[in-house]
C-alpha positions as a Markdown table, in Angstrom:
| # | Residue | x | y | z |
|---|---|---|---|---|
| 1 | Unk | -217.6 | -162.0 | 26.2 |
| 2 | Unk | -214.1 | -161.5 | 26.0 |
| 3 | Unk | -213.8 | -162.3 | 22.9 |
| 4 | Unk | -216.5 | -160.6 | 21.7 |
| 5 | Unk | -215.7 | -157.2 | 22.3 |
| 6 | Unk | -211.2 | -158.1 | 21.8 |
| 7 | Unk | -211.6 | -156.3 | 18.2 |
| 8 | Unk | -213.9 | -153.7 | 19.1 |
| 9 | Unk | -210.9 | -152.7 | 21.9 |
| 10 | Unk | -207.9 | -153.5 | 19.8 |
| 11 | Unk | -209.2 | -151.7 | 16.7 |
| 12 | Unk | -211.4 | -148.5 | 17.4 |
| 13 | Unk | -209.9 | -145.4 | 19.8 |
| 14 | Unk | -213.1 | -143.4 | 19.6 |
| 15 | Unk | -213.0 | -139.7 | 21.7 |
| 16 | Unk | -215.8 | -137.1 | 22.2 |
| 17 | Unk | -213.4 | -134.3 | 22.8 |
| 18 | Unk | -214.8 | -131.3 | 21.4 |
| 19 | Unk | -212.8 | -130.2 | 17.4 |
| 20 | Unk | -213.1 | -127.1 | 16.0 |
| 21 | Unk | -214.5 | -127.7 | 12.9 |
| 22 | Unk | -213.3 | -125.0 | 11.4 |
| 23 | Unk | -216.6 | -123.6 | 9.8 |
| 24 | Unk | -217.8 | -127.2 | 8.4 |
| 25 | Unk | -221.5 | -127.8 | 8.6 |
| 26 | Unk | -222.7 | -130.0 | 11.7 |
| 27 | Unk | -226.2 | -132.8 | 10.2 |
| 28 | Unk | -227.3 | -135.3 | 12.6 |
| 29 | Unk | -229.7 | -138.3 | 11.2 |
| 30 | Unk | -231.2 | -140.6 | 12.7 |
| 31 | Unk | -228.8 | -144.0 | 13.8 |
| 32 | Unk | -230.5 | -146.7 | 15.9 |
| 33 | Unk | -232.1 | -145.0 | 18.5 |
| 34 | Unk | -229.9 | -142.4 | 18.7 |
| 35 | Unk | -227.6 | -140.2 | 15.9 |
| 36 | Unk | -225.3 | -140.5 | 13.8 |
| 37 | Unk | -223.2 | -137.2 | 13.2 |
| 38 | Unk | -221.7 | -135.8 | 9.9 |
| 39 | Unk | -219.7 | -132.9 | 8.9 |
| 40 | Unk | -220.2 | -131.3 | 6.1 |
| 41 | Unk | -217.9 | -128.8 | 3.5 |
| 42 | Unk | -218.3 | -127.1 | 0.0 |
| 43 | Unk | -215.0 | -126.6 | -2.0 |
| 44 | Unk | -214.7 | -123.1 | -3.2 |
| 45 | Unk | -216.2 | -124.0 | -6.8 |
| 46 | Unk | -219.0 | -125.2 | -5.1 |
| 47 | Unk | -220.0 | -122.2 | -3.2 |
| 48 | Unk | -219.6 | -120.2 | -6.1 |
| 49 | Unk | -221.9 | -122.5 | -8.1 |
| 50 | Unk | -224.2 | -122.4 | -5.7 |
| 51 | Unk | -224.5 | -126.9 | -5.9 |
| 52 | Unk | -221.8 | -129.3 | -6.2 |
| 53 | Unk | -221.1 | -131.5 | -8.9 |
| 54 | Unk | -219.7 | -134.6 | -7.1 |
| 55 | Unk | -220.0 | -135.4 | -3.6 |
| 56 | Unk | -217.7 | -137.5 | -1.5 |
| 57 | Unk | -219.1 | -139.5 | 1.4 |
| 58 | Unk | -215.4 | -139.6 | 4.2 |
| 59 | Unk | -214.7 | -142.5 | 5.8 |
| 60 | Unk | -211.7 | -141.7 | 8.3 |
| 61 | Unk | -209.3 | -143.5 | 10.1 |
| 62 | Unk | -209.8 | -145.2 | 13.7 |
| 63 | Unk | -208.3 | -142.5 | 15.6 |
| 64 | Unk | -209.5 | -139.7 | 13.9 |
| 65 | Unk | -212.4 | -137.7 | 13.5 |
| 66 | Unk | -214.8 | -135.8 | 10.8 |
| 67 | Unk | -214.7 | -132.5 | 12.3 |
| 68 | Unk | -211.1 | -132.2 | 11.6 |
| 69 | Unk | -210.7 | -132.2 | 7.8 |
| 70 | Unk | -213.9 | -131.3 | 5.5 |
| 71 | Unk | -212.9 | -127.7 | 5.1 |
| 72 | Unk | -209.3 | -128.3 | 4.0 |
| 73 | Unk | -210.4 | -131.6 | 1.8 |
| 74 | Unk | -213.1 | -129.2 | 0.1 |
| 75 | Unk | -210.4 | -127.6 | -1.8 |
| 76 | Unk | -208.0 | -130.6 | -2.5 |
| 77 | Unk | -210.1 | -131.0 | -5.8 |
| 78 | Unk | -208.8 | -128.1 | -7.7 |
| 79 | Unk | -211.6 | -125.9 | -9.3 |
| 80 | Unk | -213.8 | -128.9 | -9.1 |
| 81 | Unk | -217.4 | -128.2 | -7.4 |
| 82 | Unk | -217.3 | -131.0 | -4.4 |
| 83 | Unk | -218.8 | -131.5 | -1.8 |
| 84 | Unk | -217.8 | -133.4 | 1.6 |
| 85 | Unk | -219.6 | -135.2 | 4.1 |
| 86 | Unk | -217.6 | -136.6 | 6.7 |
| 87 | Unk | -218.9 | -139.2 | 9.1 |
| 88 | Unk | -217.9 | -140.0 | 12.3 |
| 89 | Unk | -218.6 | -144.0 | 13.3 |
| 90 | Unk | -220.9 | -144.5 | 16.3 |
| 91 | Unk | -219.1 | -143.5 | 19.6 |
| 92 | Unk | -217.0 | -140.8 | 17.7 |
| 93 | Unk | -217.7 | -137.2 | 18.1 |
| 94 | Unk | -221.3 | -136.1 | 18.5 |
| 95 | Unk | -222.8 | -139.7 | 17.3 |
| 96 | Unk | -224.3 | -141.5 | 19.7 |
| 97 | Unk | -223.9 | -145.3 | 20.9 |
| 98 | Unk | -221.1 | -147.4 | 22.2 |
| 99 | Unk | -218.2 | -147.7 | 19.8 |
| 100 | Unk | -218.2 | -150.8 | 17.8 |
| 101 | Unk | -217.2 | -152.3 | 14.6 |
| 102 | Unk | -220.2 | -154.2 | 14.1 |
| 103 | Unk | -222.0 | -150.6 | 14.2 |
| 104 | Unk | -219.6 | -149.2 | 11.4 |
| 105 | Unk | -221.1 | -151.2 | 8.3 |
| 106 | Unk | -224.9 | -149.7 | 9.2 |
| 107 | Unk | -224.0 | -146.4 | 9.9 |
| 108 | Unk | -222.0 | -146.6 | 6.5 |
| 109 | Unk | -225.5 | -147.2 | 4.9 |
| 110 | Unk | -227.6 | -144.8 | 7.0 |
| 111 | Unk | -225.0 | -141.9 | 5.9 |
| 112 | Unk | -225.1 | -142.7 | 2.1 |
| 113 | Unk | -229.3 | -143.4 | 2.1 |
| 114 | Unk | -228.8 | -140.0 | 3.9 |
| 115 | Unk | -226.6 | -137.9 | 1.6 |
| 116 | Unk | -228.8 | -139.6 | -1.7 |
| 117 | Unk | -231.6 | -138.6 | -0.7 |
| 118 | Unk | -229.6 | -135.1 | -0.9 |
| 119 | Unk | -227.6 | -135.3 | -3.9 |
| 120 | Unk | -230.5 | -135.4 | -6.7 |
| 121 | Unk | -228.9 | -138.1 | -9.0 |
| 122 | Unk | -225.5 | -136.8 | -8.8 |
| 123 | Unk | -222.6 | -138.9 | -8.5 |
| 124 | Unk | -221.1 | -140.4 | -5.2 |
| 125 | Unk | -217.7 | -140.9 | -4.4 |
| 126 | Unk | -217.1 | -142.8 | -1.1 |
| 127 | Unk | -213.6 | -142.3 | 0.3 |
| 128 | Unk | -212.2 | -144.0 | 3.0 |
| 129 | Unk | -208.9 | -144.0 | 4.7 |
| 130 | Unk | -207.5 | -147.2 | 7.1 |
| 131 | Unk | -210.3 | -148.5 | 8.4 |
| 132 | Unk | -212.8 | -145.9 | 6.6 |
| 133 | Unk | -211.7 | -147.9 | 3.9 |
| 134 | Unk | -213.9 | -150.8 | 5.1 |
| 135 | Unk | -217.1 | -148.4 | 5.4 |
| 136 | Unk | -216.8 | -147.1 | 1.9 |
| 137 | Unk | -215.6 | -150.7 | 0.5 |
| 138 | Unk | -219.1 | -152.0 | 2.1 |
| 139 | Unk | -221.2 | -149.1 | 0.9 |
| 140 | Unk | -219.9 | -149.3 | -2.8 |
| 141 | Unk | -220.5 | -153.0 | -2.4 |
| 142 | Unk | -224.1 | -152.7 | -1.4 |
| 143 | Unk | -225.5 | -149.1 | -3.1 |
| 144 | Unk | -225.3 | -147.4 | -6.7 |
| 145 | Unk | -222.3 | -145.3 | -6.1 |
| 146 | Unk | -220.1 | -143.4 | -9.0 |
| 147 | Unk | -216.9 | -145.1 | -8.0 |
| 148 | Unk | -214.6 | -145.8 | -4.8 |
| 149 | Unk | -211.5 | -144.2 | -3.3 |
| 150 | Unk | -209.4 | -146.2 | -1.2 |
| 151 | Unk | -206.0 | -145.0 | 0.6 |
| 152 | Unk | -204.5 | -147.9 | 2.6 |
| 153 | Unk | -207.1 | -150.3 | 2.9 |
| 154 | Unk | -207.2 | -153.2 | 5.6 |
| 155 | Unk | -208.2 | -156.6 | 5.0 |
| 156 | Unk | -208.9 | -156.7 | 8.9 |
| 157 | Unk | -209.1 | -160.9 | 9.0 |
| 158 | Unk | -206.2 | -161.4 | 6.7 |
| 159 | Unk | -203.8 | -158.6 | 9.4 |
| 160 | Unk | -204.9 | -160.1 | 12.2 |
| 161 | Unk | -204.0 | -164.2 | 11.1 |
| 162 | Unk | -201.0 | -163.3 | 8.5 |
| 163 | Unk | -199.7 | -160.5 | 10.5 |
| 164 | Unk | -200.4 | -161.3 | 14.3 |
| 165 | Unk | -201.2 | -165.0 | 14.6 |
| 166 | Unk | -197.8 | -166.9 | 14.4 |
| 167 | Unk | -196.8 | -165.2 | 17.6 |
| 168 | Unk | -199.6 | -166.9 | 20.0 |
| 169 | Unk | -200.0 | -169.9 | 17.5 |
| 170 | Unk | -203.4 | -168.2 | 16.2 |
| 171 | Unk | -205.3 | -169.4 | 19.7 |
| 172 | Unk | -205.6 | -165.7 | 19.9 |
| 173 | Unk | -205.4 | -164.5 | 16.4 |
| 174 | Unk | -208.2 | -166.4 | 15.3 |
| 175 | Unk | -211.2 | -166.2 | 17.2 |
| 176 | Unk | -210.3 | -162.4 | 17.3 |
| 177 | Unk | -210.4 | -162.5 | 13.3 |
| 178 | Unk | -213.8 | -164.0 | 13.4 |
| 179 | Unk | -215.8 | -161.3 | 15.5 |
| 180 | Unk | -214.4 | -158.9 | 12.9 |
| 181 | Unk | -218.2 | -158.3 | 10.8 |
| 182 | Unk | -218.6 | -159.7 | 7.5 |
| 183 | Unk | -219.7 | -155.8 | 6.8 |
| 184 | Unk | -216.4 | -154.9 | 6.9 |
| 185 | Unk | -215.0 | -158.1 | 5.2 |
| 186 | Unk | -213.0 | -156.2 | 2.7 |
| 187 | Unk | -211.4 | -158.6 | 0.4 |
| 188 | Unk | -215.7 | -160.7 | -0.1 |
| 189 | Unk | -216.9 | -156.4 | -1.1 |
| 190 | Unk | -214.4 | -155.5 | -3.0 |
| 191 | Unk | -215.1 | -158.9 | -5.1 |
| 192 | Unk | -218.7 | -157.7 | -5.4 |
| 193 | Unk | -217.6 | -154.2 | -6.5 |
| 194 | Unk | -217.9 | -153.3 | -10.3 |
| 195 | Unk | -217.3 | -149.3 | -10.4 |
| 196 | Unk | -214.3 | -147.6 | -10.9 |
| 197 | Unk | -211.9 | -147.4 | -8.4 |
| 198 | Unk | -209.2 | -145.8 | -7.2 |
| 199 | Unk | -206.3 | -147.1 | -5.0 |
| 200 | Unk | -203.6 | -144.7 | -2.7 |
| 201 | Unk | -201.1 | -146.6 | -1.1 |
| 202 | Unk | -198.4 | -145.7 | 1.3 |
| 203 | Unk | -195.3 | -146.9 | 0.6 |
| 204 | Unk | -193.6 | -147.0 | 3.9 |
| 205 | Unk | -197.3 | -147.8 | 5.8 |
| 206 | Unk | -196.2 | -148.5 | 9.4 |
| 207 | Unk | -199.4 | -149.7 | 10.3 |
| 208 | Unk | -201.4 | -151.8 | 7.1 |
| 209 | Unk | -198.3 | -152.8 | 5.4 |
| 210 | Unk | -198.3 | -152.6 | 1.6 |
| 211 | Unk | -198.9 | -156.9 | 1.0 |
| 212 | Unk | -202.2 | -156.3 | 2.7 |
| 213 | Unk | -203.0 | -153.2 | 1.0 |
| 214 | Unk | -202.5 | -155.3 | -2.7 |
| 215 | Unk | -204.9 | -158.1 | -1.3 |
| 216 | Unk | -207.5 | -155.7 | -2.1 |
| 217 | Unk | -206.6 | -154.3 | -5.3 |
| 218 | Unk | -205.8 | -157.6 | -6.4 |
| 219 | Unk | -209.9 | -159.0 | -5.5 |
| 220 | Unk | -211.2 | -155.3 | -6.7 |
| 221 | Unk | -213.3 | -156.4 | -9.4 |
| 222 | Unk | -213.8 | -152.8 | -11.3 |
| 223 | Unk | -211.5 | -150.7 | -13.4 |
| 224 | Unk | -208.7 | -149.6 | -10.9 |
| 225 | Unk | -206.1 | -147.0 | -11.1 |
| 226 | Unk | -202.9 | -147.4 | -8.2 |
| 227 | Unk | -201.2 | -144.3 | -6.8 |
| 228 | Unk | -198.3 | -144.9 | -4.7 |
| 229 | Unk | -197.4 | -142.4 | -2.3 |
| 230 | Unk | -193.9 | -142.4 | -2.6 |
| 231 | Unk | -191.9 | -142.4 | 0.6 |
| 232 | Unk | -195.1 | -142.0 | 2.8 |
| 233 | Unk | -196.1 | -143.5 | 6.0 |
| 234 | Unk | -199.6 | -144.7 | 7.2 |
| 235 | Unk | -201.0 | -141.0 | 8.6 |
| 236 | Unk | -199.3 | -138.9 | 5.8 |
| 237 | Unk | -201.8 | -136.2 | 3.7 |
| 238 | Unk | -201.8 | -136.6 | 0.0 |
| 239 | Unk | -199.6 | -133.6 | -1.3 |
| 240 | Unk | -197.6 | -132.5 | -4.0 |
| 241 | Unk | -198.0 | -135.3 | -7.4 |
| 242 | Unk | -200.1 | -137.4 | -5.1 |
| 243 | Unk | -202.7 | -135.1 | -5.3 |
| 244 | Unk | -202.5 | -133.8 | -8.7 |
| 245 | Unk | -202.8 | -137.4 | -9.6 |
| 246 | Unk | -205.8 | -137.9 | -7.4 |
| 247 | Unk | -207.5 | -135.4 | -9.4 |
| 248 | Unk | -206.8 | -136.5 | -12.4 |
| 249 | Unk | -208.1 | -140.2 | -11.6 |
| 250 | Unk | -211.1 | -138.4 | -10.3 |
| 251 | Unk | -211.5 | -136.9 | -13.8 |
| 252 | Unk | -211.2 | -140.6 | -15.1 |
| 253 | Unk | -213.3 | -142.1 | -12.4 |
| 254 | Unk | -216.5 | -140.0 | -13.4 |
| 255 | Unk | -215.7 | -139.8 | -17.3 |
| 256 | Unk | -216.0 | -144.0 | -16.8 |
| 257 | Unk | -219.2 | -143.3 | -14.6 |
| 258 | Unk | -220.9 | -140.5 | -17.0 |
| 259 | Unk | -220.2 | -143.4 | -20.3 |
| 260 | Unk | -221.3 | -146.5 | -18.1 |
| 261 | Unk | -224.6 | -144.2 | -17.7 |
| 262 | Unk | -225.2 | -143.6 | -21.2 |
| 263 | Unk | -225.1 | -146.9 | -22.7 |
């Protein structure tokens, strides 16, 4: 029992504390006998439009929540109609059921099937961040999605042996690294990935140091553009060139989608 619920501790700091949301949309769905909550936010373009063009399914980080960003993320995309669902992982926020990492794969799943059945055919962009980067790495491995974003993704086993086992001569290390879920295994999905992706990595990451972030690119078996965020650390927004370079892989990212389509 110990073991069994060591990752779900060491990993996940979920809190119910009520966010302002700042004018983002609140949708519950159904989740397992219970619901999972998203937040959801229309960049400028996309109000005016009346519809988005793209959507981006958010994955966040362990300690953070959804609530906090779909407003200001709405408008990182320029003049481009997008728009945001963020999810917050069972336990988090308004969704209901115990925090767990063997609960983040499903709910993953249950947000896309959700936001699909929403979208009418256009494309989705899962985007996840630290451990969102799992979610969206298992959801792009497992549904028809447009193409990935990653920034600073974990390959959870690989940290916890490469990084953590030498100091306890892995008698702890390993039996923590196998509880983690094969969900969120994220060098086996991004192996079984095709679409285009794209990759922002931290260059001073505190937390998932940069070797770990590469043994993901290096696996990722689609097209794959790398943005290094110069001089940043783990929690650090996308600014400045980042962020013009985001949008200008996006702009790649759905050209490849729209050609893949038309053959």
């Amino acid at each position: 029992m110990f073991f069994g619920r060591l990752p779900d501790h060491l990993i996940l700091f979920p809190t119910r504390t009520p966010i302002d949301a700042g004018g983002a949309v609140r949708k519950t769905i159904p989740f397992e006998n219970g619901q999972l909550e998203l937040w959801i936010a229309q960049s400028h373009a996309a109000r005016s439009k009346g519809n988005a063009d793209v959507y981006v399914l958010r994955f966040y980080g362990n300690a953070d929540r959804a609530e906090r960003w779909p407003i200001e993320e709405a408008e990182m995309w320029n003049d481009r109609p997008v728009e945001i669902w963020g999810v917050n992982y069972p336990g988090f926020g308004g969704s209901t059921g115990p925090a767990r990492l063997s609960k983040i794969g499903p709910a993953a799943i249950a947000a896309f099937d959700a936001l699909r059945r929403c979208a009418n055919d256009r494309p989705i962009v899962p985007f996840g961040t630290s451990i969102g980067a799992t979610a969206a790495l298992h959801v792009a491995a497992h549904r028809p999605v447009a193409g990935l974003i990653l920034q600073n993704p974990p390959p959870l086993r690989e940290m916890i042996l490469r990084r953590f086992g030498w100091w306890n001569l892995w008698l702890l290390a390993g039996p923590v690294a196998l509880q983690i879920p094969k969900d969120l295994d994220s060098i086996e999905n991004a192996k079984a990935i095709h679409t285009p992706g794209i990759f922002l990595l931290a260059e001073n990451d505190e937390v998932v140091p940069t070797r770990f972030h590469r043994l993901v690119v290096e696996v990722y078996a689609g097209e794959k553009r790398v943005i290094s965020l110069r001089g940043a650390h783990h929690n650090d927004p996308i600014e400045d060139t980042a962020l013009a370079d985001l949008n200008e892989a996006l702009s790649w990212l759905l050209a490849k989608t729209s050609s893949l389509g038309a053959r």
